[in-house]
N, C-alpha and C positions, 0 to 999 in steps of 0.2 A: 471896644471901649477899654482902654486900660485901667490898671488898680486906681489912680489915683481921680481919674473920671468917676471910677463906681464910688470909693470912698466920699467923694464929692456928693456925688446926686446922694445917695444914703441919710449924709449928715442936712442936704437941705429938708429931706423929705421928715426927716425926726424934730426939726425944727418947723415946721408947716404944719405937722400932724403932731404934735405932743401925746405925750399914754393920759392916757384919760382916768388911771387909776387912782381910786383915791375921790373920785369926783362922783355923783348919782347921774344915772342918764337922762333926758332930759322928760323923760315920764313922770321923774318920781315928784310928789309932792313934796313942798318943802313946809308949807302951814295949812292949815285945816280951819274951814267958818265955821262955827261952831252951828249956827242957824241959819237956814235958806226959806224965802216964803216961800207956802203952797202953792201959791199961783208957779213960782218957778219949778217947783219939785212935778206938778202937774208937766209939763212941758220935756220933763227927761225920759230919755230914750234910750240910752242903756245905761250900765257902769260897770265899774271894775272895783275891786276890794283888794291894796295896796299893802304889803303887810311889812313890818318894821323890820325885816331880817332881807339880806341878801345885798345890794347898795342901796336899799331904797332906808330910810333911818326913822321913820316913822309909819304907824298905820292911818290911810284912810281909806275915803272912800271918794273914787272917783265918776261923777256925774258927767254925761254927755248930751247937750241938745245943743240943736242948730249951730253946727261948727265950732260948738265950744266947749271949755271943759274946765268944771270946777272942782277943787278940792275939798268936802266937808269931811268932817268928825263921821266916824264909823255908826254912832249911836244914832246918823239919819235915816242909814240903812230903816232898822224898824218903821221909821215916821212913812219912807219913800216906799214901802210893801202896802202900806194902811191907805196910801193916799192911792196905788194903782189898782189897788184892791177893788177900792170901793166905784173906779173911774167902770171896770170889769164888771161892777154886779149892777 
């Protein structure tokens, strides 16, 4: 393949794939519910705690049930230990 075939494919491929820098991946939350009902909170299955440094540009907290995934306020954390708590005793 010569110089101007390689410079070629190069420049299509930086054009197809752009730097994604600058951008958060597509994990990160971009808003936060403030409130979720217990019936829904009863129903999650795991989460993750998202924190405002790295590309992600705020903290949540991230809820997962039944192939889905919501973004709440960190402060459900507490509510979401109280409610699995008591599903446990």
């Amino acid at each position: 393949m010569g110089l101007k075939a390689t410079y070629l494919l190069l420049l299509t491929c930086r054009q197809i794939y752009p730097s994604r820098k600058g951008f958060p991946p597509a994990r990160c939350c971009r808003t936060v519910v403030d409130q979720i009902p217990r019936r829904i909170l009863r129903l999650v299955s795991s989460c993750e705690i998202q924190r405002n440094y790295g590309a992600c540009h705020i903290n949540a907290l991230i809820l997962h049930f039944r192939n889905k995934s919501f973004c709440a306020h960190p402060r459900m954390l507490k509510k979401l230990k109280k409610i699995h708590e008591s599903k446990l005793a």
